[in-house]
N, C-alpha and C positions, 0 to 999 in steps of 0.2 A: 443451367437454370431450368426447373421445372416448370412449364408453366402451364400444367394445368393444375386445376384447382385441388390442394390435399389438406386434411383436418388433422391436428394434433390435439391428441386428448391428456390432460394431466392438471397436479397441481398445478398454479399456475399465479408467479408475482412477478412485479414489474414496479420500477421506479418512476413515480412518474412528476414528483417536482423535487428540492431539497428542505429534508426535515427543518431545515433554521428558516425558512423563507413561510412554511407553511403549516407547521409542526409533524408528528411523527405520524397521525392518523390520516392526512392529508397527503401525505407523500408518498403511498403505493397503492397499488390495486392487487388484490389476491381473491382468487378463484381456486376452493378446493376443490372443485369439478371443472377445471375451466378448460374451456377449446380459442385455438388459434387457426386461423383458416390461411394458406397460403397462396401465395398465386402468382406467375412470373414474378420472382423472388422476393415479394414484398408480401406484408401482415394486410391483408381484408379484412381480417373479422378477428375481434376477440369480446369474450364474456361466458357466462357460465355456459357450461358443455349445452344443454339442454337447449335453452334460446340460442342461441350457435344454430346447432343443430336447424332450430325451427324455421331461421334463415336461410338454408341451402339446401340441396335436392337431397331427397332420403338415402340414395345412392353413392353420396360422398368417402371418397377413398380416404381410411381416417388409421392415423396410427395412435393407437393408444400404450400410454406409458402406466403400468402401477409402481407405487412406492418412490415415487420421482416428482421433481419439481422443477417445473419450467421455466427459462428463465432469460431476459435477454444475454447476447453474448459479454463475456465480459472484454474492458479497452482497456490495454494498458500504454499511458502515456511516457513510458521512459523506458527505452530496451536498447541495450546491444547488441544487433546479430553478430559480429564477431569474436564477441567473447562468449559464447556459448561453449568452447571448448578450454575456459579457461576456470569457467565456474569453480567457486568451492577453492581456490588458491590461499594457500595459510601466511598467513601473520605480517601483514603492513598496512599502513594506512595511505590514503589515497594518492599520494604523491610517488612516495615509491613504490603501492601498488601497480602506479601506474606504467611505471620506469622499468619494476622487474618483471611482470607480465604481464600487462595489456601491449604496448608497443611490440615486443617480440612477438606475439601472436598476428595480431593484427598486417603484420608482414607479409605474412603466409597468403592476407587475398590482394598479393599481386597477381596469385593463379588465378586464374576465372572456375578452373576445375576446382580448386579447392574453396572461392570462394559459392560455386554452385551445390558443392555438397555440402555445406554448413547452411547457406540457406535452407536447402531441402529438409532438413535435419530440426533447425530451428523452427521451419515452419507448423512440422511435424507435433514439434513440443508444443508451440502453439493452441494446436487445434487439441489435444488431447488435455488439456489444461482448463480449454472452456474461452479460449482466449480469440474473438473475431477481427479484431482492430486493435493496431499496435503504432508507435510514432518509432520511427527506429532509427540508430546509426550504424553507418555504415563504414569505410574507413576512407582513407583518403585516396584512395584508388577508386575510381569512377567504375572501373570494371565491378567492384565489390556491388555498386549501387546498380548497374544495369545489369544484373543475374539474379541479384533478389527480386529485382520490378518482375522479371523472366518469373520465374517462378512464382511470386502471390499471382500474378496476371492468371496463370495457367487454373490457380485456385480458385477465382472469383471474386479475390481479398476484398477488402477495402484496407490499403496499407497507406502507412505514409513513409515515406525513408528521405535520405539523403547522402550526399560524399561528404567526408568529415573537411573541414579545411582548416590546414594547420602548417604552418609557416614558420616556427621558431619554437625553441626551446621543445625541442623533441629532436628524434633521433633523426639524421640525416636522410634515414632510407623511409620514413614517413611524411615529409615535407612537402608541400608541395611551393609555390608562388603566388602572392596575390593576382597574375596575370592568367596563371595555367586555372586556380583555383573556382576565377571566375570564367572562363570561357566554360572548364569542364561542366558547372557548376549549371551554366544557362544551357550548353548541352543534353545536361538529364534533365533539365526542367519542361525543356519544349518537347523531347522526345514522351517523358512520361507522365506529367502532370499531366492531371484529367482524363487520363486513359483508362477508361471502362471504371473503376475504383481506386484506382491509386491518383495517389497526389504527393509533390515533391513539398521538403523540407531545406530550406537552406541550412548547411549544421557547421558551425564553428566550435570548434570540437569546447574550448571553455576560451576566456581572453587571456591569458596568461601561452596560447599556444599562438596565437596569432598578433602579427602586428598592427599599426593603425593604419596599414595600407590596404592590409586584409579585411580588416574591419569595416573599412571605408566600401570595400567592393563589396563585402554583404548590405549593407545600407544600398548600395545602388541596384543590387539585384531586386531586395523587395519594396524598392522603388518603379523598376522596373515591368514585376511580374506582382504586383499587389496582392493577387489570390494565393500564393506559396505560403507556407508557413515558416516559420525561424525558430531551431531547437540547438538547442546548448544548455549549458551546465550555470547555477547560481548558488555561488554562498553555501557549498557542500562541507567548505573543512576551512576551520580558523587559522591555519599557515596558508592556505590555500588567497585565503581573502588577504593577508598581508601579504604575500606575494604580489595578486594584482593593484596593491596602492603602492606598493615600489615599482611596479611596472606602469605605470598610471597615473603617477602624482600629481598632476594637474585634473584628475575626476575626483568628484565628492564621495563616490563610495563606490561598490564592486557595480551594482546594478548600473552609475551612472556611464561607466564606460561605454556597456551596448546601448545606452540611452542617446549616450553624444554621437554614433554614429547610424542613429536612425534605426535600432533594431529591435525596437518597442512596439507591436501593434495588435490587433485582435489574434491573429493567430501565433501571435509568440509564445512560446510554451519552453518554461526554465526548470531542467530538475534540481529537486533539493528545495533552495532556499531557507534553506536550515536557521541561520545566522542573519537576518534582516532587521534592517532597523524600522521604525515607523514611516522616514519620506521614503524608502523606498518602494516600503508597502506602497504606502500613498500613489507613488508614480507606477506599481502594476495595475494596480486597479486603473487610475486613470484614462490606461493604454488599451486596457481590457486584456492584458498580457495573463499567461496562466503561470498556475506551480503545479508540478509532479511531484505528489509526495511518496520516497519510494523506500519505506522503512528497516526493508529487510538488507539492503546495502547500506542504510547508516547505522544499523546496529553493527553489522559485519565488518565494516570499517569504521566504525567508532566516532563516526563525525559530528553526532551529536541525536537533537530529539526534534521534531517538528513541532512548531507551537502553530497548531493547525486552528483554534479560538482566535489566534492573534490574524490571522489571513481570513477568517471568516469575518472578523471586525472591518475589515479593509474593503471587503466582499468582492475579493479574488479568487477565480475558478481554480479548484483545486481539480485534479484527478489523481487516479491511483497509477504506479510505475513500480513493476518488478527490478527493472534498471541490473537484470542479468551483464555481465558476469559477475557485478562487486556483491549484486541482490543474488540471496541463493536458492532462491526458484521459480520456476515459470507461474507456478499458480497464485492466480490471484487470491482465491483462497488462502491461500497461506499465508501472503502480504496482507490481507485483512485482519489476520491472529497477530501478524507483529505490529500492525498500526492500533489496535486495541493495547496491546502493552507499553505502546510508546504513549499514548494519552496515557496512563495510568502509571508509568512515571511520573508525570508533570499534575496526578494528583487530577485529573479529570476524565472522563468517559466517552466512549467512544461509540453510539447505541448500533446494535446492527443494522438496521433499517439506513444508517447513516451511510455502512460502512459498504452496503448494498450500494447505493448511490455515487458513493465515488468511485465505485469499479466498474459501474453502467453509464448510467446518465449525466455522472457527475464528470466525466471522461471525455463522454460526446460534448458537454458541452467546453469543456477545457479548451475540445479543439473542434470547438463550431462546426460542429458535425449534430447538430441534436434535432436538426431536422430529416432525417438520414437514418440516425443508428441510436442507441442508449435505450432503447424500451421497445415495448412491444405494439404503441398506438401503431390503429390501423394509417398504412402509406409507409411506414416505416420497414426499409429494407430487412429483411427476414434471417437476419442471426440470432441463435438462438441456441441455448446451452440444457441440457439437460441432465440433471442431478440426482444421485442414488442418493437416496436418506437413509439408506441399507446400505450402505456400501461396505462396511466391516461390520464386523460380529459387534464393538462396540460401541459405533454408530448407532445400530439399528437397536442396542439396548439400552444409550442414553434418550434416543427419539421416543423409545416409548413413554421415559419419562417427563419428557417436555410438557409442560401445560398449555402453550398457546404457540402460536406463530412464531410471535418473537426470539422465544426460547427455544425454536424449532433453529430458527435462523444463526442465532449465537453459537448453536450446537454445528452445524452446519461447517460455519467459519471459523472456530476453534478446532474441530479433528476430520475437515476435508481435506482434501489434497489432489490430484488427478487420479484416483481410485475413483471418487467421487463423482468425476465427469462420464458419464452413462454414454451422451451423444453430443456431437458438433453438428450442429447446421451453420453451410454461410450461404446466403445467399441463397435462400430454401433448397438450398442440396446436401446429407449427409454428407459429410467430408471427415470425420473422427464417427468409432462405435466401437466401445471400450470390448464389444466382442468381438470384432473383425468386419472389415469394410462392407461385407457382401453380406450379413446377417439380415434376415427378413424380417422384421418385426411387426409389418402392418397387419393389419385385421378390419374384420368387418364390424362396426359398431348398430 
């Protein structure tokens, strides 16, 4: 962590509430000269470079960007670190996706070495994506979850993880016990929740893997540890959902299962949700429970469309989730072009400025972090992504065509990718620089 005082000069937007709450010109701040001021790894200052400037000593050590757009980091709220080496796997849907390669991989971090280099690897991708915060699983092996903590720790992250816990109906060599489940479970909780940036996840891998004994000891864990969060899977794929009412048949629907055992609360956060009926909605919003909506694994596995109008009516926190390896890339960017096509199936629009918002803000606040991270207001920890508008030959000749902002921004999120990402800051330290780590880029302004 740097902490003496350093200025970044660039374009410069930021999300700063959501377009349905406030409309579309209410909902960011953009500075085409704008300066961020840092300082032990948080934002002090931001607004046009100039007043910036007039704020701080004439001598301020200031790194200036041209042809680039500043921008907080972006959060992805649904990832698997273990299947990073499974990415891009052809032709099934999520049940036997999951049968013929996720389980077989996910094997493999009974190594601590192997699951240490995929961490390192994933993290890697990560930062070169533009990506500062992520909610992640991990597998049922506690070792997988304590060498990922090892590793964002060393980075500065702000991560969130967990052991996956799964008890039935998977393969015998990924099982664990609802008794091993929960001890391990309160294990990585006390050793790495709240440590420097990270924070733990209790994660039942979906209900269909676990039983109600399992079930019962998640309910008693974030009874127990109130501040953890609870991540698993909801209503991704329609054999999926009749699966759990035959495993289940005494609950009203998929949602109420984790409902019945207490695993509804401000920090719940359910990828998918594809497939919801209206009490369910009803009972996430209630809970203040979130949805990840993570487009590029429902296209890929065919699970269906998100009716993201219908969770906005409910006015439940959506965020944005790559949901690597069934999603097929790390960039948020990318997920932004397929969540634009996925509303435009279902015949509605998806504005940038929106789409901005649930890869930032809309993120942090999914998982009550929006005091912390999602923008650039001053007090807010200092991740921060930084964006070639050049970044191809045909980038840099549809931007000249662009007419305003917007249209800058559409263009942006239609043909970015991590070409696109120039630089990572986490925690006001370069940690990604699409030229190589050691490149000097500061100046004197």
């Amino acid at each position: 962590m740097t902490t003496e005082k350093i200025a970044y000069r660039a374009s410069i937007l930021h999300s700063i509430a959501d377009p349905k709450d406030v409309g579309l010109e209410k909902s960011y701040q953009y500075f085409e000269d704008g300066m961020i001021v840092v300082e032990n790894g948080h934002i002090v200052d931001i607004g046009e470079a100039e007043q910036v400037q007039a704020r701080h000593p004439s001598n301020i050590e200031t790194v200036k960007f041209e042809n680039k757009l500043l921008t907080s980091g972006f959060i992805d709220t649904h990832i698997h670190y273990p299947q990073t080496g499974m990415i891009a796997s052809y032709g099934e849907q999520l049940l036997d996706w999951l049968e013929n390669y996720t389980f077989p991989e996910e094997l493999r971090f009974k190594n601590p070495v192997y699951a240490q280099k995929v961490a390192s690897l994933f993290l890697d991708e990560l930062a070169s994506n533009g990506t500062t915060t992520a909610l992640v699983f991990g597998t049922v092996h506690k070792e997988s979850v304590y060498v990922f903590f090892e590793e964002a720790e060393k980075r500065k992250l702000r991560m969130i993880a967990g052991k996956v816990l799964m008890d039935r109906n998977a393969p015998e060599y990924l099982t664990d016990t609802p008794e091993s489940g929960y001890l391990d479970s309160k294990e990585l909780i006390e050793r790495w929740h709240n440590r420097g940036r990270l924070l733990y996840a209790v994660t039942p891998r979906f209900a269909p893997t676990s039983t109600d004994a399992q079930l019962e000891t998640v309910g008693r864990l974030l009874k127990e540890y109130p501040n953890v969060f609870m991540h698993t899977h909801l209503s991704e794929n329609k054999k999926e959902i009749e699966w759990v009412m035959e495993l289940f048949p005494d609950r009203d629907n998929y949602l109420d299962v984790y409902d019945h055992f207490g695993m509804l609360h401000e920090r719940s956060v359910f990828a998918h949700g594809i497939h919801l009926s209206d009490c369910e909605c009803q009972r996430l919003s209630e809970s203040g429970s979130a949805i990840s909506f993570c487009p590029t694994s429902n296209l890929f596995l065919g699970s269906g469309l998100l009716n993201l109008p219908k969770l906005e009516k409910f006015n439940i926190n959506v965020g944005m989730g790559t949901d690597v390896g069934a999603g097929t890339s790390f960039s948020l960017l990318q997920t932004m072009s397929e969540a634009y096509k996925i509303m435009q199936l279902q015949q509605e629009k998806l504005h940038p400025l929106k789409s901005l918002f649930l890869a930032t803000l809309g993120g942090a606040r999914a998982l009550r972090l929006e005091d912390k991270i999602g923008n650039l207001e001053v007090g807010k920890e200092a991740d921060f992504v930084v964006l070639d508008l050049h970044a191809t030959q045909l980038m840099r000749f549809r931007m000249n065509q662009a007419k305003n902002l917007e249209e800058k921004l559409f263009v942006l999120m239609s043909l970015g990718d991590d070409r696109t990402v120039s630089q990572t800051y986490i925690y006001g330290e370069k940690a990604y620089d699409i030229n190589g780590q050691h490149s000097d880029q500061k100046i004197a302004v």
